[in-house]
C-alpha positions in Angstrom: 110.1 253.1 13.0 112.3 250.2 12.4 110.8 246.4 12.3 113.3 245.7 14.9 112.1 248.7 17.1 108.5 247.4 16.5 109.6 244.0 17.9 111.2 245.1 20.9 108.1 247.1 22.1 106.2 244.2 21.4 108.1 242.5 23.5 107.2 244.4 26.2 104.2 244.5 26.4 101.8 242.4 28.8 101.1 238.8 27.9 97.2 240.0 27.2 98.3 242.9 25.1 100.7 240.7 23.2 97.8 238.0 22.7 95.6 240.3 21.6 98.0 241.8 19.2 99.2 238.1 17.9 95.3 238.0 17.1 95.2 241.0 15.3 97.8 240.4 12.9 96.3 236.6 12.4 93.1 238.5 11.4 94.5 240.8 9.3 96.9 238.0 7.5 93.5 235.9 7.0 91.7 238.5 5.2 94.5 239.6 2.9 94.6 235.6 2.1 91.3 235.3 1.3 91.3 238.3 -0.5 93.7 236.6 -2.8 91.6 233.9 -3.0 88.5 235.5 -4.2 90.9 236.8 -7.1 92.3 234.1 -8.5 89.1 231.9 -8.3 87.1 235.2 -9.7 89.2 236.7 -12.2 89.8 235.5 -15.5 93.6 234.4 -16.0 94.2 234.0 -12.1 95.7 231.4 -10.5 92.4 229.7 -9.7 90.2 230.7 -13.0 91.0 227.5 -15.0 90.0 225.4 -11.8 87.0 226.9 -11.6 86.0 226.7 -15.1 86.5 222.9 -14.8 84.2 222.3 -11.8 81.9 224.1 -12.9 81.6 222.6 -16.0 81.6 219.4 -14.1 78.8 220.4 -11.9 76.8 221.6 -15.5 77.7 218.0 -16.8 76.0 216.1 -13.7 79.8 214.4 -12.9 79.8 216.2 -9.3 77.8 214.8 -6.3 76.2 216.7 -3.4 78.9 217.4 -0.5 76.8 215.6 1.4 76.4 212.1 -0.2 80.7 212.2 -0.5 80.6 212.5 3.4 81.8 209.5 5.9 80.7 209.5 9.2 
């Protein structure tokens, strides 16, 4: 099946169906993001590794505050 096949039965489907389905997808594009998250914060050499290192040597060094007293009301 052809992307452009897929798109014409989606567009014939029943508002609810095609709501539910926009859902689905959102979902499933969510978790694969965070997914890639988790590994470049987590793995050593990803994208996120040396940003991680540095807060938390920060937090080890006292220079980070609670979330909490950085809030504004």
């Amino acid at each position: 099946m052809t992307v452009e096949a897929i798109k014409e039965a989606i567009a014939e489907l029943p508002e609810n169906e095609r709501h539910s389905l926009a859902t689905w997808l959102m979902e499933l594009e969510f978790d694969a993001w965070d997914k890639q998250m988790v590994k470049d914060f987590s793995s050593p050499g990803g994208r996120g590794a040396a940003l991680a290192q540095r807060v938390k040597g920060d937090i080890a060094a006292g220079k980070a505050r609670p979330f909490e007293e950085g809030r504004r009301d």
